[in-house]
C-alpha positions as CSV (number, residue, x, y, z in Angstrom):
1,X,0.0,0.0,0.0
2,X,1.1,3.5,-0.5
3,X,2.8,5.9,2.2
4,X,1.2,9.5,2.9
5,X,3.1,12.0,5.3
6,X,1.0,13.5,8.2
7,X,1.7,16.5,9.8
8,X,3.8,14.6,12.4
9,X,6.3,14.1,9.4
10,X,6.0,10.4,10.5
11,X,5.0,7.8,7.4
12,X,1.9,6.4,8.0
13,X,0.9,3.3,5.7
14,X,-2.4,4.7,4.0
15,X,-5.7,2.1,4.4
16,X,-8.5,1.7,1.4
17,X,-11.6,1.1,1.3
18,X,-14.0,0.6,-1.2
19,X,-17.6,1.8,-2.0
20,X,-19.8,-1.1,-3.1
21,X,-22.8,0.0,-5.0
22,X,-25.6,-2.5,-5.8
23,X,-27.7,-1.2,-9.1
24,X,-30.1,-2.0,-10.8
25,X,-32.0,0.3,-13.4
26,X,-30.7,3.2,-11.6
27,X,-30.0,5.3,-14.1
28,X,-32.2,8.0,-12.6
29,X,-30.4,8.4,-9.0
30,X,-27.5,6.7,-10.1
31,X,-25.5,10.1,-11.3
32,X,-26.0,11.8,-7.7
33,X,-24.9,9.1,-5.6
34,X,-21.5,9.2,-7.7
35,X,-21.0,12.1,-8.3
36,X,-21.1,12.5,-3.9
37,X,-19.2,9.1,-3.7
38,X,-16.8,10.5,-5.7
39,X,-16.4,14.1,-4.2
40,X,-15.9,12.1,-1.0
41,X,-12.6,9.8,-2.2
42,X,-11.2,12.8,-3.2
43,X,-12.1,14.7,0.0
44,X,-10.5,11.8,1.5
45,X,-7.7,10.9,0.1
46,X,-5.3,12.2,1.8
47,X,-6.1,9.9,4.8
48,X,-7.8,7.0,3.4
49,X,-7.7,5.1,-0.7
50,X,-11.1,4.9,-2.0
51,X,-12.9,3.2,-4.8
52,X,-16.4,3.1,-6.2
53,X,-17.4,-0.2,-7.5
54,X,-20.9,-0.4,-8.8
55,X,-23.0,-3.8,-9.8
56,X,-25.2,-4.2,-12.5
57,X,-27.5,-6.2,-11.4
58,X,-28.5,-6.8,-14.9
59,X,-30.1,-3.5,-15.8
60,X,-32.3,-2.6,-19.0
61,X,-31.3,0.8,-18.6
62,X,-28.0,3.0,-19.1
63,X,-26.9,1.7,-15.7
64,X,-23.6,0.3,-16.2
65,X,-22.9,3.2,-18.7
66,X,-23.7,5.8,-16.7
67,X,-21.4,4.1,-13.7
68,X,-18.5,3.8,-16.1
69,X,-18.7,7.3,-17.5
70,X,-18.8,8.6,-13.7
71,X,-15.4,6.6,-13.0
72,X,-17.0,3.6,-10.9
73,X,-15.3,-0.4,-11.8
74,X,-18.8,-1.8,-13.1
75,X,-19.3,-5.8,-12.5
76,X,-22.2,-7.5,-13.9
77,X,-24.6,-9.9,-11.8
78,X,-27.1,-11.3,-13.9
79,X,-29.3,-12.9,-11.0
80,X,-31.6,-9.8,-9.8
81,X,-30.5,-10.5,-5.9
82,X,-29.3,-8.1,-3.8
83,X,-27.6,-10.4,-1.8
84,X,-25.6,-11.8,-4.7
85,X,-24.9,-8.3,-5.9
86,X,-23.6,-6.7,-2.7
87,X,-21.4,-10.1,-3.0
88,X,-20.4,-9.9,-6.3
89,X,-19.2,-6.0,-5.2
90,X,-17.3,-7.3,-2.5
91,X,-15.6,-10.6,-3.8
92,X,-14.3,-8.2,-7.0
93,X,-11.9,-5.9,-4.6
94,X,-9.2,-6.4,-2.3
95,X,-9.2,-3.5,0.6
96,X,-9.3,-3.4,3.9
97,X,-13.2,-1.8,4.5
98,X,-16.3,-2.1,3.0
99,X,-18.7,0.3,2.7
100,X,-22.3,-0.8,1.2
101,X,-24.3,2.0,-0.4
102,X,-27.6,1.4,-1.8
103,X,-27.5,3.2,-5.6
104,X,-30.4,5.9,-4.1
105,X,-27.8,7.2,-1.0
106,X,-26.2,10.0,-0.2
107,X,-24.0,9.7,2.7
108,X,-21.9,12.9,4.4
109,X,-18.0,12.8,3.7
110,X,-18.1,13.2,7.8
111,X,-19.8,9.9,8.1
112,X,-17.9,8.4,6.3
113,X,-14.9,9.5,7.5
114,X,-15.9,8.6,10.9
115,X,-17.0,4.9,9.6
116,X,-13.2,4.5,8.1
117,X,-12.0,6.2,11.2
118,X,-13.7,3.4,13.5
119,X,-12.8,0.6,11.3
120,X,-9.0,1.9,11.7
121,X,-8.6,1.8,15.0
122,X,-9.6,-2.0,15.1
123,X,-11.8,-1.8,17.8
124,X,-15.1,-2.1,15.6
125,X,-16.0,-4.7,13.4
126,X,-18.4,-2.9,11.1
127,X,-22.1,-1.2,11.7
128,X,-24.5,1.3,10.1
129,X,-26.0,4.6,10.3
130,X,-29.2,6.5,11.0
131,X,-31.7,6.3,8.2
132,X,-33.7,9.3,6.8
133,X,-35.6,10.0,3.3
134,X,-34.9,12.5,1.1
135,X,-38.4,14.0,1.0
136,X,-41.7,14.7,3.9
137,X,-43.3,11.6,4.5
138,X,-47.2,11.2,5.4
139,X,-47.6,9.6,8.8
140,X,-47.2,6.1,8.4
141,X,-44.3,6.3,6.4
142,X,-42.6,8.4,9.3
143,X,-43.7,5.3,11.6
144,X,-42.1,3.1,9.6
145,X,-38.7,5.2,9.5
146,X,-38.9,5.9,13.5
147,X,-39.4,2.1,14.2
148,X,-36.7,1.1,12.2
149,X,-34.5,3.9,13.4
150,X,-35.2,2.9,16.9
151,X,-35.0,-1.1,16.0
152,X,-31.7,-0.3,14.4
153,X,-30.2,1.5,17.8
154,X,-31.4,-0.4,20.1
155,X,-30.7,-4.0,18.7
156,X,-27.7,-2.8,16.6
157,X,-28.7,-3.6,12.9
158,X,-28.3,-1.6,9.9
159,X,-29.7,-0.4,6.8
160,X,-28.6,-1.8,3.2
161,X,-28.6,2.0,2.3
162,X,-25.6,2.4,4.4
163,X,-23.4,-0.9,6.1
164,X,-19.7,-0.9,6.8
165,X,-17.4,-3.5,7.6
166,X,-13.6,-4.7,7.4
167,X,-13.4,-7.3,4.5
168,X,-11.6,-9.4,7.0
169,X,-15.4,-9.7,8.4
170,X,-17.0,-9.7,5.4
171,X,-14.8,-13.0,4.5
172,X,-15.0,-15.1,7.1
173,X,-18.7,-14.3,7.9
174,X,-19.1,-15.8,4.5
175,X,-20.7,-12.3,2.8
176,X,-24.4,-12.3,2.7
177,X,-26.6,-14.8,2.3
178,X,-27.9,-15.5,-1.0
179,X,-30.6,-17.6,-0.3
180,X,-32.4,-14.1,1.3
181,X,-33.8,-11.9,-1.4
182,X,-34.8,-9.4,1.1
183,X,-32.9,-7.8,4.9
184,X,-30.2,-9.5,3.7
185,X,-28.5,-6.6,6.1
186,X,-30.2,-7.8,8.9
187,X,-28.9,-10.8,8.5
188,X,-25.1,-10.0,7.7
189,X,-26.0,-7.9,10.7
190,X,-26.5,-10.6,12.9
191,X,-23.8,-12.7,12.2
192,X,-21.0,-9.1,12.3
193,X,-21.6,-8.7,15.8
194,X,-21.1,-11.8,16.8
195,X,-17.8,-12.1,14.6
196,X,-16.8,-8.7,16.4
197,X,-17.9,-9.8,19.7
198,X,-15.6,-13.4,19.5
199,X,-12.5,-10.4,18.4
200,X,-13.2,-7.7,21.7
201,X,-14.3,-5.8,18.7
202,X,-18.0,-3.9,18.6
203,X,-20.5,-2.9,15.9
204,X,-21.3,0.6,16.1
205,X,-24.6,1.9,14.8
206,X,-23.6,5.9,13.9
207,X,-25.9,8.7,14.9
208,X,-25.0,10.0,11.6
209,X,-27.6,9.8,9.4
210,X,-27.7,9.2,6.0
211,X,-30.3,10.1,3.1
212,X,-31.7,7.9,1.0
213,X,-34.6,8.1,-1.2
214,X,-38.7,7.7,-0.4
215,X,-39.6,6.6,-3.7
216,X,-41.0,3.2,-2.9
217,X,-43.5,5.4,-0.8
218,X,-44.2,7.0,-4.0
219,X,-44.3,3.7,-5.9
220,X,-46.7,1.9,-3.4
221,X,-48.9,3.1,-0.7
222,X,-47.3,3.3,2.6
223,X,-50.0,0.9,4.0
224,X,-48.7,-1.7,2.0
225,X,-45.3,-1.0,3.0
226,X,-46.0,-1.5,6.3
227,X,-47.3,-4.9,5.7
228,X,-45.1,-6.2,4.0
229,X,-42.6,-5.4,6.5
230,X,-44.5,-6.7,9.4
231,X,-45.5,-9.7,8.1
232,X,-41.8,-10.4,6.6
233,X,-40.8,-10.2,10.6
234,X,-43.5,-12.8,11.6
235,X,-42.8,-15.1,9.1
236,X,-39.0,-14.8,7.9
237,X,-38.7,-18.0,5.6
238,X,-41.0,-15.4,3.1
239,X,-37.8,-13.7,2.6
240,X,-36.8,-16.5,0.8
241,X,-39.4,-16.1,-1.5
242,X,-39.3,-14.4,-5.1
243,X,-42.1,-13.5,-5.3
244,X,-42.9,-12.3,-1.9
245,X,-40.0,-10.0,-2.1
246,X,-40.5,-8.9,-5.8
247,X,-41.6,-4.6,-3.9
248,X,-37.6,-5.0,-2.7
249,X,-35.8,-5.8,-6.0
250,X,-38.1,-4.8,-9.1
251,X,-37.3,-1.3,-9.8
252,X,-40.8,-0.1,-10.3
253,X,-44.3,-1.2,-10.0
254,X,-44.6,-2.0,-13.7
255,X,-41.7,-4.3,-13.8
256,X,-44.1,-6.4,-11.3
């Protein structure tokens, strides 16, 4: 790895992480998260190497254009998973964090600078961040958003919109698991603190929030939403499930 010089006039060896972007028909949201990705590896670099590496999860759109053109590594996963995707991201790099963005994300070059920060000092093994949308949201919506918000702190889980960890984790956990087409991050959740907690290491949940988009409040009534969610919490084999899970990985309503 390269060698910076800090103020200290000491060499210190520099760490790098990568961004791992699932996508798939993105092409709307797609720009904005890299062009902020990007704007953050360069804030960055000085401290920390960054990459953005994006997955076409076998888009019908300009997707892996549109991520080429904007400087990301593109891999192709033809299997419309997200599991397999995030994996696919991750097995296709060799750094020493991980960072899973969801394509629709924005994150702060602060959070992330305290996620690489954490990871560096070795004493956590990964975690997440605070979740909000990117537009007002009627009232069950923001029920939705402050159970999960409060679910996420409280049992330390975190959202696929914004999930770190050190691939050293991410490896011998096993990545996530395929079989799940849906909280697939609840899951890798799960089994990252238990990892951490064998190491003396912790999973930190960030108060730092991150934004991500409210569209599938747009696409499907908020009600439904809802639903799903609570019966996919009471029954979790339905995760599993194709076609139970096809709100999570179809793009639009349409595509149904």
């Amino acid at each position: 790895m390269p060698l910076i010089q800090r103020a200290t006039d000491r060499e210190v060896q520099v760490r790098d992480f990568a961004f791992i972007v699932p996508a798939f028909n993105e092409e709307e949201l797609l720009p904005k998260t890299l062009d902020n990705l990007n704007a953050i590896v360069e804030s960055l670099k000085n401290s920390y190497s960054g990459r953005i590496i994006v997955v076409d999860n076998n888009s019908t759109d300009t997707t892996a254009q549109i991520a080429s053109d904007k400087g990301a590594k593109v891999y192709f996963e033809p299997e419309n998973r997200i599991s397999k995707a995030r994996n696919t991201g991750a097995g296709n790099t060799d750094v020493d964090f991980l960072v899973f963005v969801d394509a629709d994300t924005v994150p702060s070059v602060g959070l992330v600078e305290n996620t690489l920060a954490l990871l560096d000092s070795g004493l956590v093994c990964g975690g997440g961040a605070e979740t909000r949308f990117d537009t007002p949201l009627p009232f069950l919506g923001k029920l939705t958003l402050a159970i999960w918000n409060l679910y996420s702190k409280l049992f330390l889980s975190a959202a696929g919109s914004y999930l770190f960890c050190s691939q050293e984790a991410w490896l011998d956990i096993g990545g996530f698991d395929e079989s799940l087409y849906a909280s697939e991050e609840i899951d890798f959740s799960a089994k990252l603190r238990k990892w951490g907690k064998k190491r003396g290491m912790r999973f930190e949940r960030l108060a730092g929030s991150v934004t991500t988009s409210a569209r599938k409040l747009q696409w499907y009534s908020p009600t439904v939403i809802f639903a799903v969610l609570c019966v996919s919490a009471i029954c979790p084999p339905l995760l599993k499930s194709k076609k139970w899970c096809r709100k999570w990985w179809y793009s639009r309503p349409q595509n149904i």
